[in-house]
C-alpha positions in Angstrom: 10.6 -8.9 -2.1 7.6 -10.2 -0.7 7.8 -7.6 2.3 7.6 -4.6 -0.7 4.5 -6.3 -2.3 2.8 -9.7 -1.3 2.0 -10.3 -4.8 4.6 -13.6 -5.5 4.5 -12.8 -9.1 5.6 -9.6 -8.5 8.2 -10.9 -6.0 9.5 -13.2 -8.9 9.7 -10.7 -11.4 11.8 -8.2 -9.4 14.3 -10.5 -8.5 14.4 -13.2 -11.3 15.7 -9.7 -13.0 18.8 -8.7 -10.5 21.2 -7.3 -10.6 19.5 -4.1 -11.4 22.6 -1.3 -12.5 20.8 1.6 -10.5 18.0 2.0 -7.8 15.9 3.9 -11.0 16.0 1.1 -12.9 14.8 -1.3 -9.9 11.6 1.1 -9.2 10.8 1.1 -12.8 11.1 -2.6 -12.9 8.5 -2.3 -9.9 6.4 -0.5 -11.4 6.7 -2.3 -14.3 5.6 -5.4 -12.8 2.9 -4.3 -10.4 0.9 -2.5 -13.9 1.1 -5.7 -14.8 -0.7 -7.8 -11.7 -3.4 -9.6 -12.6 -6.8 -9.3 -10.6 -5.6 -13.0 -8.6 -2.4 -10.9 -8.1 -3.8 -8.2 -6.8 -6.0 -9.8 -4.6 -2.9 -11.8 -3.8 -0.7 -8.6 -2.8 -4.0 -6.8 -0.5 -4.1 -9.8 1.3 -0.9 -9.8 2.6 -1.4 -5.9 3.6 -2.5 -5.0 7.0 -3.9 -2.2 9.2 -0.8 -0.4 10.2 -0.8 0.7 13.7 -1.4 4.7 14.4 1.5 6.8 16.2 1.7 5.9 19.8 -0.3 9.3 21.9 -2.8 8.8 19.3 -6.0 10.3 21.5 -8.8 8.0 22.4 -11.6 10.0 19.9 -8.8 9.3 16.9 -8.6 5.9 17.7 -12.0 5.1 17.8 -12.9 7.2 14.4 -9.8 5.7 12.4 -11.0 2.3 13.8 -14.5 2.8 12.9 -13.1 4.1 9.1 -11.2 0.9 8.8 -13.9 -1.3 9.5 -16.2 0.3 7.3 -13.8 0.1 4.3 -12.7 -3.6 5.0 -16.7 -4.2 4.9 -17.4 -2.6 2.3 -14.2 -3.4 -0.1 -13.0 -7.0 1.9 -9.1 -6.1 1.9 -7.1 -3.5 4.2 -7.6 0.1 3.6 -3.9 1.0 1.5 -2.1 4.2 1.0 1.0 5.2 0.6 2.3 7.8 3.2 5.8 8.8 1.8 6.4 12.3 1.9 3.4 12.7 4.8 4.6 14.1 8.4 4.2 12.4 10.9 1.8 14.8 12.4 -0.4 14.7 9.1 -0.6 11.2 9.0 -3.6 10.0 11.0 -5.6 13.1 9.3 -4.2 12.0 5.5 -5.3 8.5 6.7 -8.8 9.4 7.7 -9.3 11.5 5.1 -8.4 8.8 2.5 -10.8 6.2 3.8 -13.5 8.7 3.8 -13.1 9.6 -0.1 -12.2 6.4 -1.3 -15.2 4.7 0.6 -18.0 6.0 -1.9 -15.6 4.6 -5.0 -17.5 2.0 -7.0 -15.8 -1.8 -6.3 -13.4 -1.5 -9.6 -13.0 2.1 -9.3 -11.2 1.4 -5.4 -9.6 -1.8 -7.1 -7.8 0.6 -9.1 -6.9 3.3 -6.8 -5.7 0.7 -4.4 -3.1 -0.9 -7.1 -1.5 2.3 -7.3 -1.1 2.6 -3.7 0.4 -0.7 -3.9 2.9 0.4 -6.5 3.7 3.3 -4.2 3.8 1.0 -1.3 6.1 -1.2 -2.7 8.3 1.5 -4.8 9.2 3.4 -0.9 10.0 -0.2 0.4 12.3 -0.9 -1.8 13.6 2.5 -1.7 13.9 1.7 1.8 15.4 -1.6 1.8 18.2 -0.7 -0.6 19.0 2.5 1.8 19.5 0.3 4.3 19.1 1.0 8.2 
């Protein structure tokens, strides 16, 4: 559990509730829990998120601007840079990615706290998703 969300609240919630009848009612118990995180929580679950790597053939110019983005959002906020890619293609991705840090860097501190939980609700409701599809 702690691979969907590194919150261990979160983590104990989901699975001090098992068996769930139906993937449906698993995601709602996600989401579920992660509205309720507290701020400790929260600051609990970013932590455990990182940068995740671009597509290999990235180019050079890409590299250097999406590194550039995600330093100036890790400054500025003092967690990774979080979104929730499901349902982006692969070609979009770096672009979506970019364009995300952008926005969301001239958010207020609380404003991005916010937007950020929801990516993590995302986050974790695709890895679940994932992880009960199996390989």
């Amino acid at each position: 559990m702690l691979a969907c969300c590194g919150s261990r609240r979160w983590a104990e919630r989901i699975a001090a509730h098992r068996p769930y009848p139906t993937v449906d009612a698993l995601l709602a118990a996600a989401d579920e829990a992660g509205y309720d995180l507290s701020s400790p929580d929260l600051d609990e679950a970013l932590a455990h998120e990182s940068t995740a790597a671009p597509a290999l053939g990235t180019p050079p110019a890409a590299l250097t601007a999406l590194r550039a983005a995600h330093a100036a959002y890790e400054s500025t906020f003092g967690h990774a840079f979080v979104i929730s890619l499901d349902g982006v293609l692969p070609d979009e991705r770096l672009d979506q990615v970019l364009a995300g840090i952008r926005s969301r860097l001239g958010n207020e501190r609380d404003e991005e706290r916010s937007v950020a939980a929801d990516e993590l609700r995302r986050l974790a409701r695709a890895r679940l998703t994932r992880s009960v599809a199996g390989p």
